[in-house]
Biopython code that builds the backbone (N, CA, C, O; Angstrom):
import numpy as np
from Bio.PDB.StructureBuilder import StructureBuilder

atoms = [
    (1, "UNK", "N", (1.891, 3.426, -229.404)),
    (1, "UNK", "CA", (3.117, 4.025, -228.937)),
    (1, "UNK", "C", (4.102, 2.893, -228.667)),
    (1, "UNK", "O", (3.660, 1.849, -228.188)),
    (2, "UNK", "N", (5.561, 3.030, -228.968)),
    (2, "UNK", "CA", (6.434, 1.776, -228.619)),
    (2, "UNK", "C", (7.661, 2.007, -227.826)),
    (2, "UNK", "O", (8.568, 1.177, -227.772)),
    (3, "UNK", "N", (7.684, 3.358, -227.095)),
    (3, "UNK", "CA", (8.336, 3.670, -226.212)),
    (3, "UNK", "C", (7.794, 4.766, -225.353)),
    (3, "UNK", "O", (6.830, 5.469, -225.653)),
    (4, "UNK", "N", (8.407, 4.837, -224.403)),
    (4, "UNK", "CA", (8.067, 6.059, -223.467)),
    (4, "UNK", "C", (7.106, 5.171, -222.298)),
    (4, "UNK", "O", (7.092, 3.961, -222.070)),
    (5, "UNK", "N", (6.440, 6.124, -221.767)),
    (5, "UNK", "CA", (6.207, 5.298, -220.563)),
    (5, "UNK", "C", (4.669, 5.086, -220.771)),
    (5, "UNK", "O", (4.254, 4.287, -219.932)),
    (6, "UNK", "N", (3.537, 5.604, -221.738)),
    (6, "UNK", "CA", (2.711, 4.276, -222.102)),
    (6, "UNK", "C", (2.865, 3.419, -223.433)),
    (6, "UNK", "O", (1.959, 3.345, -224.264)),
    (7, "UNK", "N", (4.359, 2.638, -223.591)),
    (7, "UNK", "CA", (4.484, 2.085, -224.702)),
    (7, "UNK", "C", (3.330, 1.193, -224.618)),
    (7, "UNK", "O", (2.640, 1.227, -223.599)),
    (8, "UNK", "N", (2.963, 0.178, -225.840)),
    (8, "UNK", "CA", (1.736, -0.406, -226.149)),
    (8, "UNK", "C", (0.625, -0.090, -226.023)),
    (8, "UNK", "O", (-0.220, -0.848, -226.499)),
    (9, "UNK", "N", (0.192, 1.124, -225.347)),
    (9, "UNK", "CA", (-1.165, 1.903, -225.597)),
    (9, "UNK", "C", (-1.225, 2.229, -226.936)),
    (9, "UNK", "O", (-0.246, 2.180, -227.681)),
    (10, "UNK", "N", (-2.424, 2.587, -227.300)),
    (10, "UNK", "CA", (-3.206, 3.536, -228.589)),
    (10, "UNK", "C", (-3.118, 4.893, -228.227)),
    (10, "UNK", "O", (-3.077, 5.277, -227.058)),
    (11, "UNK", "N", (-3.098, 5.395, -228.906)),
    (11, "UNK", "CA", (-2.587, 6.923, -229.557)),
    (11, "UNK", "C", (-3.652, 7.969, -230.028)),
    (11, "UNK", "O", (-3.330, 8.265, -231.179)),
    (12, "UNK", "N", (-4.850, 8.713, -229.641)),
    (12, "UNK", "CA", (-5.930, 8.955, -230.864)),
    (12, "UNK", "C", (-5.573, 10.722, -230.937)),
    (12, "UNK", "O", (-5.804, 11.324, -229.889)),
    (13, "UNK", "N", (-4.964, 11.650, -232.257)),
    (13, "UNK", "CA", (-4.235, 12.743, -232.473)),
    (13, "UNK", "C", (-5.251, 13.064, -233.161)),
    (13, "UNK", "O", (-5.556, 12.465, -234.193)),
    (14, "UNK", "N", (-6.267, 14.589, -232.420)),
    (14, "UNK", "CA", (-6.455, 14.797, -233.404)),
    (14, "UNK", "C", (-6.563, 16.590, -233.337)),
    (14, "UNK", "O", (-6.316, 17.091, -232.240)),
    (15, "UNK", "N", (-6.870, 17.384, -234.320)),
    (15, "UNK", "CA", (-6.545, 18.992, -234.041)),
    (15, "UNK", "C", (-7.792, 19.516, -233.369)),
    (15, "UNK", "O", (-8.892, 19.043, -233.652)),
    (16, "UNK", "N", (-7.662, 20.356, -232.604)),
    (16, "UNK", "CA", (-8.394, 21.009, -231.669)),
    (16, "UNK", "C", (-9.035, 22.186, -232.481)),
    (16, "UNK", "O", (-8.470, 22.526, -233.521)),
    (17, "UNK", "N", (-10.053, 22.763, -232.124)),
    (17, "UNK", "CA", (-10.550, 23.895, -232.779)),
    (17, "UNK", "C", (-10.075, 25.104, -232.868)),
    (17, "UNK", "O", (-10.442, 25.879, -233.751)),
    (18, "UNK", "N", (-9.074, 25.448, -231.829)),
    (18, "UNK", "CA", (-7.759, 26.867, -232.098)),
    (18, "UNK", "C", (-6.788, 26.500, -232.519)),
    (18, "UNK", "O", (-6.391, 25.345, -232.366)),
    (19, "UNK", "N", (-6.269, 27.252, -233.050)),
    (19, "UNK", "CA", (-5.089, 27.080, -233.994)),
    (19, "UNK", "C", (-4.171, 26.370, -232.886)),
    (19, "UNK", "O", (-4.188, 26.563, -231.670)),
    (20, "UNK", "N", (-3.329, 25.458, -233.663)),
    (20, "UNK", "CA", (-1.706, 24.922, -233.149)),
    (20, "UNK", "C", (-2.514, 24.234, -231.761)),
    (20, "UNK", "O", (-1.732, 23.692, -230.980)),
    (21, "UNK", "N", (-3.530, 24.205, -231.486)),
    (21, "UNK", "CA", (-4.213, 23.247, -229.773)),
    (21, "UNK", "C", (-4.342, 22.181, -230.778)),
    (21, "UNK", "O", (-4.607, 22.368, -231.966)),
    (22, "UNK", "N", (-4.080, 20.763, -230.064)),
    (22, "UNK", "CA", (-4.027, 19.405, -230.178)),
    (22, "UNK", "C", (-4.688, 18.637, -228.888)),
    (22, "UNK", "O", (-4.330, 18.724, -227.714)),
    (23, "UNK", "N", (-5.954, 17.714, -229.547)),
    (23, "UNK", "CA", (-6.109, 16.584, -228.294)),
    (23, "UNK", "C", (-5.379, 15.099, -228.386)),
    (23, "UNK", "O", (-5.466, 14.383, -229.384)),
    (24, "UNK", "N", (-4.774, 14.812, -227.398)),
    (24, "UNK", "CA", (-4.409, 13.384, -227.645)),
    (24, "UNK", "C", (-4.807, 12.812, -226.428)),
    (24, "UNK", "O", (-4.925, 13.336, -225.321)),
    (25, "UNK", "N", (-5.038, 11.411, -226.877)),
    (25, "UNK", "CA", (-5.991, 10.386, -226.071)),
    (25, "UNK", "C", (-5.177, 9.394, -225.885)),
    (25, "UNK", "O", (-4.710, 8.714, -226.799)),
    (26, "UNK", "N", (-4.973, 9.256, -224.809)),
    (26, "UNK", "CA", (-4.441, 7.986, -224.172)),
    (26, "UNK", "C", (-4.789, 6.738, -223.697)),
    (26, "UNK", "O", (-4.821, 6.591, -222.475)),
    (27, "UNK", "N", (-5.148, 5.489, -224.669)),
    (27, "UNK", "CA", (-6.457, 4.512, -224.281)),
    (27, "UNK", "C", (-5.201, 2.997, -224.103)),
    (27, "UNK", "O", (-4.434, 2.658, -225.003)),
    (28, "UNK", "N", (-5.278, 2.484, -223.070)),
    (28, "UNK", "CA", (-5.933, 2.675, -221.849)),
    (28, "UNK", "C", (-5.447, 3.770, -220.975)),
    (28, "UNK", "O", (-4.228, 3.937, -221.010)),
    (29, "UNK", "N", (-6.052, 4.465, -220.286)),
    (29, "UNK", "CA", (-5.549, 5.944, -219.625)),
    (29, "UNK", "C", (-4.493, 5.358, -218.566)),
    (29, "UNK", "O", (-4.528, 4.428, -217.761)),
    (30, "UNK", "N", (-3.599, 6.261, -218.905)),
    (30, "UNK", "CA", (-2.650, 6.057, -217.610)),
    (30, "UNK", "C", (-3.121, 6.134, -216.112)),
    (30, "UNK", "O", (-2.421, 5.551, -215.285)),
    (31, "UNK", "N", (-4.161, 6.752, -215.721)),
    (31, "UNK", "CA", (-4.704, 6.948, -214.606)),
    (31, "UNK", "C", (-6.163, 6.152, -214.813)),
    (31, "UNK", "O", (-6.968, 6.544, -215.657)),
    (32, "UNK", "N", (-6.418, 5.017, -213.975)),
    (32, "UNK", "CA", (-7.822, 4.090, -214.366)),
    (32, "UNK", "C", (-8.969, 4.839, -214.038)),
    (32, "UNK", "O", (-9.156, 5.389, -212.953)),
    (33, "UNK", "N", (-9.727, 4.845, -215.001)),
    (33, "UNK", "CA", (-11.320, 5.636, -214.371)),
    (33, "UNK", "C", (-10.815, 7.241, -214.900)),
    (33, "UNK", "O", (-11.634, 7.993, -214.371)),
    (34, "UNK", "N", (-9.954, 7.977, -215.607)),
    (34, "UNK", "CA", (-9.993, 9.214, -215.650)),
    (34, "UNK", "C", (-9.552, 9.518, -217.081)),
    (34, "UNK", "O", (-8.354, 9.319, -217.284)),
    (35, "UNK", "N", (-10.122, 9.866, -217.896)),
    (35, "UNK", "CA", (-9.706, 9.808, -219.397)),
    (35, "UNK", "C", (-8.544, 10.173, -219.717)),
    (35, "UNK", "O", (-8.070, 11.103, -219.065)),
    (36, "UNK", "N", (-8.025, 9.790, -220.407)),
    (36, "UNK", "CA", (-6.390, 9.854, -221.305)),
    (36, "UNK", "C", (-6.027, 11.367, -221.500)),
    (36, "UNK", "O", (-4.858, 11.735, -221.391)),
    (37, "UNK", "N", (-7.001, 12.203, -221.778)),
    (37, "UNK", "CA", (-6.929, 13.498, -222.525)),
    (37, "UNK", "C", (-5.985, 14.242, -222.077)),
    (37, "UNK", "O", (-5.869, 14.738, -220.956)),
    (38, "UNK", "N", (-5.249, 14.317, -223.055)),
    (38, "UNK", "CA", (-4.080, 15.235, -223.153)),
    (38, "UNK", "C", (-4.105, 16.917, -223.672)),
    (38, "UNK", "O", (-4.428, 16.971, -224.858)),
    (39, "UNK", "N", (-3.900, 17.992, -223.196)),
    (39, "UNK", "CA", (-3.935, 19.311, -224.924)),
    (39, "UNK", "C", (-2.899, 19.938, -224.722)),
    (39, "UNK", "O", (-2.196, 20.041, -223.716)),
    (40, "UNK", "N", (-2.793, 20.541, -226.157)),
    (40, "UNK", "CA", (-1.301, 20.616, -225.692)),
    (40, "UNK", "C", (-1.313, 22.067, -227.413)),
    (40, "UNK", "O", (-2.106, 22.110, -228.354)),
    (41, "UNK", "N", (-0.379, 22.760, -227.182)),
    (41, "UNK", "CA", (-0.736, 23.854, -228.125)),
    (41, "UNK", "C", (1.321, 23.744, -228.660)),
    (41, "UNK", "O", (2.353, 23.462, -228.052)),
    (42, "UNK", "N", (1.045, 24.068, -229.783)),
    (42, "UNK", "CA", (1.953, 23.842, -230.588)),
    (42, "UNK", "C", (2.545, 22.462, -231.549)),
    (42, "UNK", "O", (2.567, 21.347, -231.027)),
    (43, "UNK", "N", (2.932, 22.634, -232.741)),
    (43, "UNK", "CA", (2.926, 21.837, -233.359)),
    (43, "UNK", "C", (4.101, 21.260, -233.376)),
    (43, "UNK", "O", (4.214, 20.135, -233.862)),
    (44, "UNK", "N", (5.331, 22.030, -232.771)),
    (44, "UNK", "CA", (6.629, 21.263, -232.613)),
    (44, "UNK", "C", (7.013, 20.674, -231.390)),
    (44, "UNK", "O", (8.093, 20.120, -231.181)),
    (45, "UNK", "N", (5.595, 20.890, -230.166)),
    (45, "UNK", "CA", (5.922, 20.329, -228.948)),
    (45, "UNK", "C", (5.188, 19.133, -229.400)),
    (45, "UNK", "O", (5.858, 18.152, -229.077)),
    (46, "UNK", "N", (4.057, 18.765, -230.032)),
    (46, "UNK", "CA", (3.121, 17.844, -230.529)),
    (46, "UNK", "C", (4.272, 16.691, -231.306)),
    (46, "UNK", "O", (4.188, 15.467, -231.208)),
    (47, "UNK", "N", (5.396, 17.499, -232.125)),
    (47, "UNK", "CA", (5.821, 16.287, -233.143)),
    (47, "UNK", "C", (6.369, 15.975, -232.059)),
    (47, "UNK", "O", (5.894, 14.925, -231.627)),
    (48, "UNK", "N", (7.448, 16.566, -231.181)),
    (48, "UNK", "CA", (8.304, 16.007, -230.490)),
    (48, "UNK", "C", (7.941, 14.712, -229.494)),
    (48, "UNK", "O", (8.390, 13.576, -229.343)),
    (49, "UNK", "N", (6.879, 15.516, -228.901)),
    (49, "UNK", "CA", (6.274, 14.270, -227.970)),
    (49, "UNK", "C", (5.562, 13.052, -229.197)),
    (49, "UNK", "O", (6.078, 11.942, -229.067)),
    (50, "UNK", "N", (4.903, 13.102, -229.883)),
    (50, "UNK", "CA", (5.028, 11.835, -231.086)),
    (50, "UNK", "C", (6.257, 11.023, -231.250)),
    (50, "UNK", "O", (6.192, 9.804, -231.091)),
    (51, "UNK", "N", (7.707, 11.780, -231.646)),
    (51, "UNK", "CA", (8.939, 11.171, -231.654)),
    (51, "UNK", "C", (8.943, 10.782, -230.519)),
    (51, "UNK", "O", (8.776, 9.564, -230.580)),
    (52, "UNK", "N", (9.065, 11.189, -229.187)),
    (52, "UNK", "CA", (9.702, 10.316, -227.943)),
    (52, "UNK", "C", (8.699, 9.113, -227.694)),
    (52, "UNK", "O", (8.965, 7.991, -227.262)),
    (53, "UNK", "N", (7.847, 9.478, -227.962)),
    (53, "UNK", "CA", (6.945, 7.923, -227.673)),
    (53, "UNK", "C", (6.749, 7.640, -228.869)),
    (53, "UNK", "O", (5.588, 7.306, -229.106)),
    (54, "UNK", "N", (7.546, 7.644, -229.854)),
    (54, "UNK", "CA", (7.580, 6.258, -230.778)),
    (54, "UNK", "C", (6.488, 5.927, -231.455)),
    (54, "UNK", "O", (6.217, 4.732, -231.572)),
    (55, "UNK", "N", (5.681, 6.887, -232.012)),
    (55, "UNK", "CA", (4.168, 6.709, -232.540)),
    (55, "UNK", "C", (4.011, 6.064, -233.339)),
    (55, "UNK", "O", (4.601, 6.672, -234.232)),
    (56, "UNK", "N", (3.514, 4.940, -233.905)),
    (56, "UNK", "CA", (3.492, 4.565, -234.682)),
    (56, "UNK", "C", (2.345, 4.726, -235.984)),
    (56, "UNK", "O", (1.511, 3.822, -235.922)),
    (57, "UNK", "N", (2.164, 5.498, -236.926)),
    (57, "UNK", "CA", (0.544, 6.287, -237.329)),
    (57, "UNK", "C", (0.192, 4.945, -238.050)),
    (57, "UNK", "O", (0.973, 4.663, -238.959)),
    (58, "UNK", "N", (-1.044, 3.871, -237.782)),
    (58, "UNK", "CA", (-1.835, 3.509, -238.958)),
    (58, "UNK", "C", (-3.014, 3.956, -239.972)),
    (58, "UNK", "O", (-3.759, 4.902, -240.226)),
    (59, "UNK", "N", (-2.786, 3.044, -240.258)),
    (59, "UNK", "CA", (-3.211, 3.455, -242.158)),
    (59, "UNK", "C", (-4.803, 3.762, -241.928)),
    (59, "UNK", "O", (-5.359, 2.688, -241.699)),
    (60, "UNK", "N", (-5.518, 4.603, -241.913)),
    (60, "UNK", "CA", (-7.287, 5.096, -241.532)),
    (60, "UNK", "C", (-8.033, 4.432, -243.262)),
    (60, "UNK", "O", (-8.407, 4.913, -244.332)),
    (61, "UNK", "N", (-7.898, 2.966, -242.555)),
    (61, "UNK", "CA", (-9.325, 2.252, -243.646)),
    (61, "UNK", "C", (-9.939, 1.613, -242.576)),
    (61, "UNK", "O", (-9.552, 1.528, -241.411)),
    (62, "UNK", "N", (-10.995, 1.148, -243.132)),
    (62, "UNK", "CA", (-12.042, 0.639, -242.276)),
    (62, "UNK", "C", (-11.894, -0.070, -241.013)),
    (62, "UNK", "O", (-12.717, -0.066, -240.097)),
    (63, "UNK", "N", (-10.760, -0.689, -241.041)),
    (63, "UNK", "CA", (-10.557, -1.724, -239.718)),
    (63, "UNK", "C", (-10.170, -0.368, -238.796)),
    (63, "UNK", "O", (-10.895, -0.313, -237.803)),
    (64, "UNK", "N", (-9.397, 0.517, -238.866)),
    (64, "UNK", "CA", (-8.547, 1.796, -238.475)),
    (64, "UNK", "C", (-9.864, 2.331, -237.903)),
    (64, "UNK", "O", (-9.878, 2.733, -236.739)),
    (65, "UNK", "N", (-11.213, 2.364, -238.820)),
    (65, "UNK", "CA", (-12.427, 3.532, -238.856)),
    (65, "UNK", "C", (-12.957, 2.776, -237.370)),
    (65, "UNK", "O", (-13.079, 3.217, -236.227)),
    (66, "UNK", "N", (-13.162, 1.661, -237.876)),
    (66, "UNK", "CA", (-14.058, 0.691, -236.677)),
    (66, "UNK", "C", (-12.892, 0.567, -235.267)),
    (66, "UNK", "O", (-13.279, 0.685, -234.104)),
    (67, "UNK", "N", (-12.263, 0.456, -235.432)),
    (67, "UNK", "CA", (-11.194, 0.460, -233.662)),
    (67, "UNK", "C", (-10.943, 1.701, -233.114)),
    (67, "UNK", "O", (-10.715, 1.708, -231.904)),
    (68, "UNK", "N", (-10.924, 3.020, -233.854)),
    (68, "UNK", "CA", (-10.952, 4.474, -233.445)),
    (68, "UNK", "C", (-12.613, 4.969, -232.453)),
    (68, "UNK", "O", (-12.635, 5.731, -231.486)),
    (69, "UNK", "N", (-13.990, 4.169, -233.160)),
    (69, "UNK", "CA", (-15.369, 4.048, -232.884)),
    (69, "UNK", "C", (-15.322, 3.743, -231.640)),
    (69, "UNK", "O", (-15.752, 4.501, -230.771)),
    (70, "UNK", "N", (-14.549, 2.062, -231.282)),
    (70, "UNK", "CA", (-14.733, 1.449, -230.354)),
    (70, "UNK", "C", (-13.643, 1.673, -229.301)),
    (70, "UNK", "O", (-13.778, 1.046, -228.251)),
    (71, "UNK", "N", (-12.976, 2.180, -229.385)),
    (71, "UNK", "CA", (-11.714, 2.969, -228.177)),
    (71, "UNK", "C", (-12.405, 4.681, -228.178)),
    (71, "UNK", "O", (-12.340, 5.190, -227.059)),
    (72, "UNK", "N", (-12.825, 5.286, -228.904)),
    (72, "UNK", "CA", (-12.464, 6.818, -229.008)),
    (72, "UNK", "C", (-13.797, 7.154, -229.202)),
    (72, "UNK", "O", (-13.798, 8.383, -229.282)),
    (73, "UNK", "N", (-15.101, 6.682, -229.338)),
    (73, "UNK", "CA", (-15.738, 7.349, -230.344)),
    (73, "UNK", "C", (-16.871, 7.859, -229.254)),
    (73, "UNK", "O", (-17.841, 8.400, -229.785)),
    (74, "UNK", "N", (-16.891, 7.802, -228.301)),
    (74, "UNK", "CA", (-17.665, 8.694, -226.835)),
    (74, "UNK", "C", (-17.593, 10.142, -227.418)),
    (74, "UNK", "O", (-18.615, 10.711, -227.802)),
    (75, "UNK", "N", (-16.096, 10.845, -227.484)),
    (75, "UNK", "CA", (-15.663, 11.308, -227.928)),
    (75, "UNK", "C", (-16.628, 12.226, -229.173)),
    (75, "UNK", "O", (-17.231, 11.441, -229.905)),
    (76, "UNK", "N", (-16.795, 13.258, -229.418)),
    (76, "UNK", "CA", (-17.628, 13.977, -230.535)),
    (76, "UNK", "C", (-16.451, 13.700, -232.124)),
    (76, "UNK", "O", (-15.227, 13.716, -231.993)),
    (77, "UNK", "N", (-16.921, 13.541, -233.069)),
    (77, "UNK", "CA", (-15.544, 13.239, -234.245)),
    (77, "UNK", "C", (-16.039, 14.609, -234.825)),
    (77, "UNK", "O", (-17.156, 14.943, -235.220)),
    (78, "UNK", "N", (-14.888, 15.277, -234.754)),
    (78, "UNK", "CA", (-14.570, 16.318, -235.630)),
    (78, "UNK", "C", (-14.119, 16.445, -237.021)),
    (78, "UNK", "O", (-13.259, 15.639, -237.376)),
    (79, "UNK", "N", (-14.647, 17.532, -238.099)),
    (79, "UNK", "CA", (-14.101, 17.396, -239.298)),
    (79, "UNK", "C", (-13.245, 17.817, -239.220)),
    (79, "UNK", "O", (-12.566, 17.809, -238.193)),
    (80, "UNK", "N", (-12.827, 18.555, -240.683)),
    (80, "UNK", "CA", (-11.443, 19.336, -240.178)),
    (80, "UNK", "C", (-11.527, 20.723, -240.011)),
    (80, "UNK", "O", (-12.492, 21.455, -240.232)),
    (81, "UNK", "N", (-10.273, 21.037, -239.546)),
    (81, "UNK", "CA", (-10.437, 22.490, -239.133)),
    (81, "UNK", "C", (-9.596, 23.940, -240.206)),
    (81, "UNK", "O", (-8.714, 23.821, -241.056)),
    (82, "UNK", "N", (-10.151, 24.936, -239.824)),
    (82, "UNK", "CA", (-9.316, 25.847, -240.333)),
    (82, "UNK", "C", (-8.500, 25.877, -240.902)),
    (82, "UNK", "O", (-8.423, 25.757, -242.125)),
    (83, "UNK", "N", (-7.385, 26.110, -239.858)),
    (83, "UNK", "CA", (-6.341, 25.735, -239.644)),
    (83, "UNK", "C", (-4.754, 25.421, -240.284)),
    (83, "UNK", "O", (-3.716, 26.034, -240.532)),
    (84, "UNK", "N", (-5.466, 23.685, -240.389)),
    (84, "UNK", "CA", (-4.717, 23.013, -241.167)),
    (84, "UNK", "C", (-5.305, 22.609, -242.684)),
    (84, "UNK", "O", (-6.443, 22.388, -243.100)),
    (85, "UNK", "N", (-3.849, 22.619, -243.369)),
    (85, "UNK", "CA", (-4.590, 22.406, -244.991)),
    (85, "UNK", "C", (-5.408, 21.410, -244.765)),
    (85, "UNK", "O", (-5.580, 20.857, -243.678)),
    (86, "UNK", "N", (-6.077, 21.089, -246.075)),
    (86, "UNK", "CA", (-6.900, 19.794, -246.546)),
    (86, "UNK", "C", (-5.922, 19.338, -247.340)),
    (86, "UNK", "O", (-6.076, 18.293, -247.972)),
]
sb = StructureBuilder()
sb.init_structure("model")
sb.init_model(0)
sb.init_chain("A")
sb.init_seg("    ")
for serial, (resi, resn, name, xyz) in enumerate(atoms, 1):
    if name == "N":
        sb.init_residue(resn, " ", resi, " ")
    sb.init_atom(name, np.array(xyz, "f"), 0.0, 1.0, " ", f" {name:<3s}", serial, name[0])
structure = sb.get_structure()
């Protein structure tokens, strides 16, 4: 993120199992000791808050695979869903 109020944190977006629900992860958590986890339902409140904090998306190859593991990967990894296309 490169603005808003956790600029320089990591970002981890990913779709929730009901439609239009989103988890986002906030690493390092704004609150110490209490996980980042954000949810949040809709996809135009989701872009918006992306735009105000300035998201920056990288590129998911291996270095991307291995730093998502080691920040996020407690976490269960989900395939994809319903939902959204493939």
């Amino acid at each position: 993120m490169t603005s808003g109020p956790w600029a320089g944190r990591l970002l981890f977006v990913y779709p929730d199992t009901m439609i239009e629900w989103w988890t986002l992860v906030v690493d390092p958590p704004p609150v110490a000791g209490v996980p980042g986890d954000m949810y949040f339902k809709g996809n135009d409140e989701v872009a918006s808050l992306l735009d105000e904090w300035g998201v920056e998306w990288l590129p998911r190859d291996s270095d991307e695979v291995e730093l998502e593991r080691a920040r996020f990967g407690w976490r269960p990894l989900r395939g994809g869903v319903e939902w959204l296309p493939s």
